[in-house]
Backbone as CSV, one residue per row, in Angstrom:
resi,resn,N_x,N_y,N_z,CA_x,CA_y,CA_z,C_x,C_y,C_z
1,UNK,-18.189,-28.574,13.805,-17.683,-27.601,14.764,-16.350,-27.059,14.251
2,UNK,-16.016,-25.662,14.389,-14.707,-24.789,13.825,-13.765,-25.406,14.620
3,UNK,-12.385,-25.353,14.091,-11.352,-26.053,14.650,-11.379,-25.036,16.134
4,UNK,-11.145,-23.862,15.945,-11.166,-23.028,16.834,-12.458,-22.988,18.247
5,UNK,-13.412,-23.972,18.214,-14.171,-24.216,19.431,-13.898,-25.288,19.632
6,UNK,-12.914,-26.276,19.167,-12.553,-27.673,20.042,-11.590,-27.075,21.101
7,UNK,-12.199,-28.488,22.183,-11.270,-28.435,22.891,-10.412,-29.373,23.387
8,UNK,-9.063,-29.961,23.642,-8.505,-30.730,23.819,-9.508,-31.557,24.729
9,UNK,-9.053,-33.396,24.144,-9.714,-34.203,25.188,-9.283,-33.924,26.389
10,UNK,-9.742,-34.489,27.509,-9.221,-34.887,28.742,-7.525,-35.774,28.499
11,UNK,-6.541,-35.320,28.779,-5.520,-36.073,28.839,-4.878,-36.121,27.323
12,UNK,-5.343,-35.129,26.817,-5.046,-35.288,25.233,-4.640,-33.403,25.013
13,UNK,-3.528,-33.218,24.410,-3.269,-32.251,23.590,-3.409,-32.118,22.212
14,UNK,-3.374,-31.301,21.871,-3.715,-31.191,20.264,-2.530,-31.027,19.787
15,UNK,-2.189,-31.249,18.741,-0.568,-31.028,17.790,-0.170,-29.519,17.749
16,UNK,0.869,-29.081,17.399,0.926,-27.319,16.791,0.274,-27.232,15.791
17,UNK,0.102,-28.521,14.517,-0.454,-28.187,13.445,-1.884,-27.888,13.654
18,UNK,-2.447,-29.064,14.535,-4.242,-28.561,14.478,-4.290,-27.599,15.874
19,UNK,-3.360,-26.982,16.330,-3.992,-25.617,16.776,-3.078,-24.481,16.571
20,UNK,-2.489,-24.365,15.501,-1.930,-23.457,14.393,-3.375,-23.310,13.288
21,UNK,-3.924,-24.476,13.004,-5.205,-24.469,11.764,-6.669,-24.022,12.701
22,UNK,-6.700,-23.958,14.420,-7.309,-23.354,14.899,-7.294,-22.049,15.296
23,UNK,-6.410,-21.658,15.105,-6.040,-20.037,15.703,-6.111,-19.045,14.249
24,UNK,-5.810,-19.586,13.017,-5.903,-18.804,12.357,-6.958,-18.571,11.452
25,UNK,-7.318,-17.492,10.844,-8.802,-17.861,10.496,-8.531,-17.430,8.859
26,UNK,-10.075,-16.995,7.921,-9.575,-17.179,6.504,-8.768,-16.378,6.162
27,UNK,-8.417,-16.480,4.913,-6.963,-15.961,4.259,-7.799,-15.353,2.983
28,UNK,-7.424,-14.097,2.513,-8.032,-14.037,1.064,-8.895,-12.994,1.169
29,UNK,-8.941,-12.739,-0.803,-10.131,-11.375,-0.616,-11.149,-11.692,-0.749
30,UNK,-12.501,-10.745,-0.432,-13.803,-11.147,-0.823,-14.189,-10.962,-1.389
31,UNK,-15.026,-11.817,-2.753,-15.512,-11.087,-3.647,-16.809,-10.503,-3.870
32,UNK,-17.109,-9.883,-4.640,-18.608,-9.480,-4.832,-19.386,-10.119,-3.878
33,UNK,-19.797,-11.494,-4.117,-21.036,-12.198,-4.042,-20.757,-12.595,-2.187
34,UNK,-19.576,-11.983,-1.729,-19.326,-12.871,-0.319,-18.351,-14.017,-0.295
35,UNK,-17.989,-14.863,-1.142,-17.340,-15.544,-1.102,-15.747,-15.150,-1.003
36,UNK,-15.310,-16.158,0.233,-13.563,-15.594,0.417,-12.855,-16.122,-0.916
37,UNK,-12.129,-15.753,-1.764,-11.315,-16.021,-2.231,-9.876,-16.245,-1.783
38,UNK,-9.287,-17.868,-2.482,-8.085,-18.242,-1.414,-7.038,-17.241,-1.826
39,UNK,-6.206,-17.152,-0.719,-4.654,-16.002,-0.871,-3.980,-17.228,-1.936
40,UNK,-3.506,-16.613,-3.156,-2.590,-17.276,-3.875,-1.755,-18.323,-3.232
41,UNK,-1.085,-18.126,-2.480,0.181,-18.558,-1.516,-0.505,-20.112,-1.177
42,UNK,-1.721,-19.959,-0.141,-2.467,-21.258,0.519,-2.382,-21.847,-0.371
43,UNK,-3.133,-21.277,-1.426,-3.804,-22.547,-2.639,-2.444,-23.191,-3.176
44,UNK,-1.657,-22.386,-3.493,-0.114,-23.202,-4.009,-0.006,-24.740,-3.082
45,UNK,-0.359,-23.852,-1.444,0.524,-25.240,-0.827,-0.625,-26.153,-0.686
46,UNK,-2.181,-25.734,-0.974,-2.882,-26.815,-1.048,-2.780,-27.638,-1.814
47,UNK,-2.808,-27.148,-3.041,-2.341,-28.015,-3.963,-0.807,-28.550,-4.146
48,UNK,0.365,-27.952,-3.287,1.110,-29.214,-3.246,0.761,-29.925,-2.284
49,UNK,-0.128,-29.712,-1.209,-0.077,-30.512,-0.102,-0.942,-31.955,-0.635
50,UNK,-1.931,-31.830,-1.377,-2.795,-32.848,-1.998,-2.071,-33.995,-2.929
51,UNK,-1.396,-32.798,-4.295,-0.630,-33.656,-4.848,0.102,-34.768,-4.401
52,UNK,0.913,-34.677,-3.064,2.083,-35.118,-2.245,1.420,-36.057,-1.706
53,UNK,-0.142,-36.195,-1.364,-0.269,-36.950,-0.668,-0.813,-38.003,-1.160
54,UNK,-1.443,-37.082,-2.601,-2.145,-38.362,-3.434,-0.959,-39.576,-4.064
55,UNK,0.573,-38.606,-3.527,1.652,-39.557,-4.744,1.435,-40.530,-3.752
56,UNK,1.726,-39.982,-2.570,2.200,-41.171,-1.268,0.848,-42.077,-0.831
57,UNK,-0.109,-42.055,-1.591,-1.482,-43.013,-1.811,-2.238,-42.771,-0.363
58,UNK,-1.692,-42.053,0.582,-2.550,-41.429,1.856,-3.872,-41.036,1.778
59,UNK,-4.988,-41.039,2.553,-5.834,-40.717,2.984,-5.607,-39.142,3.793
60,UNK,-6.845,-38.039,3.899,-6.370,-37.577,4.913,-6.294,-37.816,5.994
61,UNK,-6.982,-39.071,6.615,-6.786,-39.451,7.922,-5.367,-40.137,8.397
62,UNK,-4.787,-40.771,7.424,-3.314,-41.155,7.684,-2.835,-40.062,7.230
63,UNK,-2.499,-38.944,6.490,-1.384,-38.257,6.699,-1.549,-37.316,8.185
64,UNK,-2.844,-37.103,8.523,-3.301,-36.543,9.573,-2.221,-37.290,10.943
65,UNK,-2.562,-38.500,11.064,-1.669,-39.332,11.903,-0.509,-39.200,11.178
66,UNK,0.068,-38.919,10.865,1.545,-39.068,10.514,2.393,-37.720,11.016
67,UNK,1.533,-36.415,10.223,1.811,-35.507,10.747,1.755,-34.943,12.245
68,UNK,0.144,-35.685,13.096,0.641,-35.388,14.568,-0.974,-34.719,14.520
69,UNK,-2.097,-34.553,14.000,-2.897,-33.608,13.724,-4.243,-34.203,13.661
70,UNK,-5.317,-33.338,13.878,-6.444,-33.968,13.096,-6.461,-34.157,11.431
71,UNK,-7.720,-35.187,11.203,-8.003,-34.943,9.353,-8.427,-33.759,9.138
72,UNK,-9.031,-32.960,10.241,-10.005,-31.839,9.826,-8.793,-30.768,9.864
73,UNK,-7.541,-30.627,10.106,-6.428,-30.090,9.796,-5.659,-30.114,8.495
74,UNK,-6.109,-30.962,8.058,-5.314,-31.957,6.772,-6.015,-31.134,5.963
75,UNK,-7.905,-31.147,6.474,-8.907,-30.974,5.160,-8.298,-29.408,5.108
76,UNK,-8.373,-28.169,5.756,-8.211,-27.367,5.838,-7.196,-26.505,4.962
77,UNK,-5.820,-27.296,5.290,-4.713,-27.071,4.197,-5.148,-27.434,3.238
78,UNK,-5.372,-28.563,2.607,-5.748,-28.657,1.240,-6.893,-27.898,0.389
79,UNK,-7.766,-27.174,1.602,-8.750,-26.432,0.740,-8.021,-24.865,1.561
80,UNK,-7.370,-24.579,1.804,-6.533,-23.701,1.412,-7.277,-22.459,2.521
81,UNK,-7.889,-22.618,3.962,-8.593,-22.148,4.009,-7.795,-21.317,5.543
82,UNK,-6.933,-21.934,5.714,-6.101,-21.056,7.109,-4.384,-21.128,6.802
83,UNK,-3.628,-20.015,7.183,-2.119,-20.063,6.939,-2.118,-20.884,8.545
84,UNK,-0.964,-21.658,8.063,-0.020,-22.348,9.010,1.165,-21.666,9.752
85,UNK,1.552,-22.276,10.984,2.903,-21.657,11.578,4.124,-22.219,10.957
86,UNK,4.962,-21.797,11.120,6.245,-22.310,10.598,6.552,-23.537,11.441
87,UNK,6.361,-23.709,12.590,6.211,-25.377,13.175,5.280,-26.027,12.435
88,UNK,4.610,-25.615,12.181,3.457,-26.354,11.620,3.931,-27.021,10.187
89,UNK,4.074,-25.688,9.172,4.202,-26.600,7.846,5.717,-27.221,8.005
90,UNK,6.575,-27.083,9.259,8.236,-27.810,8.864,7.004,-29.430,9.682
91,UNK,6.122,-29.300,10.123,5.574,-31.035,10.770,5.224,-31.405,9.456
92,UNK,4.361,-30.414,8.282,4.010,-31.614,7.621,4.888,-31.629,6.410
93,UNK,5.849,-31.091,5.999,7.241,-31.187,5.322,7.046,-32.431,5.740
94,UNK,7.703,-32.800,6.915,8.295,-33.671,7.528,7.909,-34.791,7.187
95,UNK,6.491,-35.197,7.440,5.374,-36.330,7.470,4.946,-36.647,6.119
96,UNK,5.319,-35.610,4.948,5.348,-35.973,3.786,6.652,-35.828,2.977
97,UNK,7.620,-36.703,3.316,8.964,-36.195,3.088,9.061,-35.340,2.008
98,UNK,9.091,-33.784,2.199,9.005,-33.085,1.720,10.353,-31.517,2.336
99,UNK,10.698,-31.117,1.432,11.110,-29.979,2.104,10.583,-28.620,2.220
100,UNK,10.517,-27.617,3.018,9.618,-26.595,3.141,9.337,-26.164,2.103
101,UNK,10.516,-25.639,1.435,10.626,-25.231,0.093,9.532,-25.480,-0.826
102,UNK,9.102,-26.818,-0.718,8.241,-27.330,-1.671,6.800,-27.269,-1.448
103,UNK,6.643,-26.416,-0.601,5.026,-25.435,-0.831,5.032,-23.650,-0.999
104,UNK,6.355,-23.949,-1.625,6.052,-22.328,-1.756,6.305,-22.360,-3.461
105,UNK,5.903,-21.058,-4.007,6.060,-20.838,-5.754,7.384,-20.893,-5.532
106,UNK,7.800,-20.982,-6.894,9.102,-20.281,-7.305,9.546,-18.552,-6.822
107,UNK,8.458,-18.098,-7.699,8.089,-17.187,-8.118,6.611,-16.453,-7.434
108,UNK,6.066,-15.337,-7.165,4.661,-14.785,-7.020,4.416,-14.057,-7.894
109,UNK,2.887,-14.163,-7.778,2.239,-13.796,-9.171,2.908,-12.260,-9.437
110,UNK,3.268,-11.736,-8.497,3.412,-10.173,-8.820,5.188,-10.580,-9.539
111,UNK,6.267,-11.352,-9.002,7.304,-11.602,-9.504,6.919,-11.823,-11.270
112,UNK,6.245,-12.883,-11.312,6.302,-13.465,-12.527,5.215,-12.238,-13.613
113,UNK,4.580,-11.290,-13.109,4.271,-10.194,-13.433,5.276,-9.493,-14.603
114,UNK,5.954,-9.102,-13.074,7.332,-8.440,-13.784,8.692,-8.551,-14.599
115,UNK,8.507,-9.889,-14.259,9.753,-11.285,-14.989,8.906,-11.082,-16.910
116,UNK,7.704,-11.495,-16.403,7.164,-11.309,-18.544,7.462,-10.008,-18.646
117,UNK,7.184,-8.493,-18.082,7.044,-7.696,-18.578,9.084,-7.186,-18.766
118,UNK,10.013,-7.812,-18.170,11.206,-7.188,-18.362,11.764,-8.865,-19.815
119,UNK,11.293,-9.224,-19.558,11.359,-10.550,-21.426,10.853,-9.466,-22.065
120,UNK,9.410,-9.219,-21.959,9.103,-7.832,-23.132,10.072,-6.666,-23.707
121,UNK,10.195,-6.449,-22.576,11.427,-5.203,-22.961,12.521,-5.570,-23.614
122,UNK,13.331,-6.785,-22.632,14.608,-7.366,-23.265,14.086,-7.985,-24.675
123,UNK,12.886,-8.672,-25.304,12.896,-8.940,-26.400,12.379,-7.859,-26.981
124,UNK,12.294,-6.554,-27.081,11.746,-5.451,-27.949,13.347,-4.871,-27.993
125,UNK,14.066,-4.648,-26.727,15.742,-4.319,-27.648,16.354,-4.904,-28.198
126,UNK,16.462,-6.736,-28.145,16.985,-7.545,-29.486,16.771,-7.437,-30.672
127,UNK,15.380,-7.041,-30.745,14.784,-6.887,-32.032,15.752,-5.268,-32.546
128,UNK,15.387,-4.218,-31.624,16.575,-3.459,-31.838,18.057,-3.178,-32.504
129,UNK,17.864,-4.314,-31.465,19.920,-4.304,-32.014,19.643,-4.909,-32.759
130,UNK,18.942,-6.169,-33.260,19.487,-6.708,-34.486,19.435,-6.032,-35.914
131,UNK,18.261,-4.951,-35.638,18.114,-4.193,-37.019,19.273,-3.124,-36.294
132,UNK,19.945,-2.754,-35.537,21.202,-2.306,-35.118,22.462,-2.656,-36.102
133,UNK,22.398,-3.909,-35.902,23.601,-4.539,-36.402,23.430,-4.774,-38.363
134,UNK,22.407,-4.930,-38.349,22.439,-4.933,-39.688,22.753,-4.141,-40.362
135,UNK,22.109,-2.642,-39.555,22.699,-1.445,-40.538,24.301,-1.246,-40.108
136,UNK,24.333,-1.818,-39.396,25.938,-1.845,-39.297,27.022,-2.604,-40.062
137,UNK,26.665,-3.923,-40.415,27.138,-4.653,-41.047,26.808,-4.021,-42.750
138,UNK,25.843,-3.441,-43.044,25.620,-2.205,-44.392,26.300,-1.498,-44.387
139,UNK,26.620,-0.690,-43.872,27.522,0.184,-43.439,28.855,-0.051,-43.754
140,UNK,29.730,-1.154,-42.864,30.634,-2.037,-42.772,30.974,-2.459,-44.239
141,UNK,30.120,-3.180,-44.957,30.065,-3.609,-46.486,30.657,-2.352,-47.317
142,UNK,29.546,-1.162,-47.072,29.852,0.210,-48.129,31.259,0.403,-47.812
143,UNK,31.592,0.583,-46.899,32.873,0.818,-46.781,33.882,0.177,-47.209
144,UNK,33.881,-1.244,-46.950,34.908,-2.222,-47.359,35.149,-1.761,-49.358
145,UNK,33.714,-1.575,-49.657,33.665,-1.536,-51.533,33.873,-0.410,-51.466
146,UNK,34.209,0.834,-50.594,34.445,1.970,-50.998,35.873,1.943,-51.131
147,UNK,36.252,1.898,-50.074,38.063,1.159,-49.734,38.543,0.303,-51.022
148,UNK,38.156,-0.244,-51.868,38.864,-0.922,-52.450,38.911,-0.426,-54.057
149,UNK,38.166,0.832,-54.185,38.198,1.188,-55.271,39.576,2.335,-55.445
């Protein structure tokens, strides 16, 4: 059953995290064949969310309890398949001593895009100047042996 047709037990609420992972639905483009492809972003924090948990030797059912949530919340983030609220990922920061920070890139793919393509440039004008400077330092030379004659 979708997180989004549970319903709280009798006498039981659900966490923000597992109804933050119920309210939101997939993330991502589709490709050809139908299949969603994950939004860059999720998959980052799935895969830190997994890593983190595999360091801390957790199950998803204990980080699930730790964080406040179902496992089927846990499974979700790690397969990258709904964005979270900002209550949500500061709970499981929290529950995996982690800081927010540490599910997001550095960088996005479109940053690090543009980060190689301005190295390109900046290393195509070094190359520049250095045949710059050489004819300068030629230059510099002729002169010095012109000067001294």
């Amino acid at each position: 059953m979708p997180l989004s047709d549970r319903e709280p037990k009798a006498g039981k609420t659900e966490s923000p995290l597992a109804t933050s992972m119920a309210k939101n639905k997939d993330s991502g483009k589709t490709t050809s064949n139908g299949d969603v492809e994950p939004d860059p972003l999720l998959l980052y924090m799935a895969r830190a969310v997994l890593k983190r948990r595999k360091e801390m030797g957790l199950t998803q059912l204990e980080l699930s309890r730790k964080a406040g949530c179902n496992s089927t919340a846990i499974f979700m983030v790690e397969a990258a398949k709904h964005n979270m609220t900002i209550k949500s990922v500061m709970l499981l920061a929290d529950a995996m001593d982690l800081q927010v920070s540490d599910f997001f890139p550095r960088s996005t793919p479109r940053n690090a895009a543009k980060m190689a393509e301005v190295s390109e440039v900046l290393t195509d004008m070094a190359g520049r100047f250095a045949i710059q400077v050489r004819s300068l330092e030629r230059l510099a030379s002729e002169l010095r042996d012109d000067a001294k004659q």
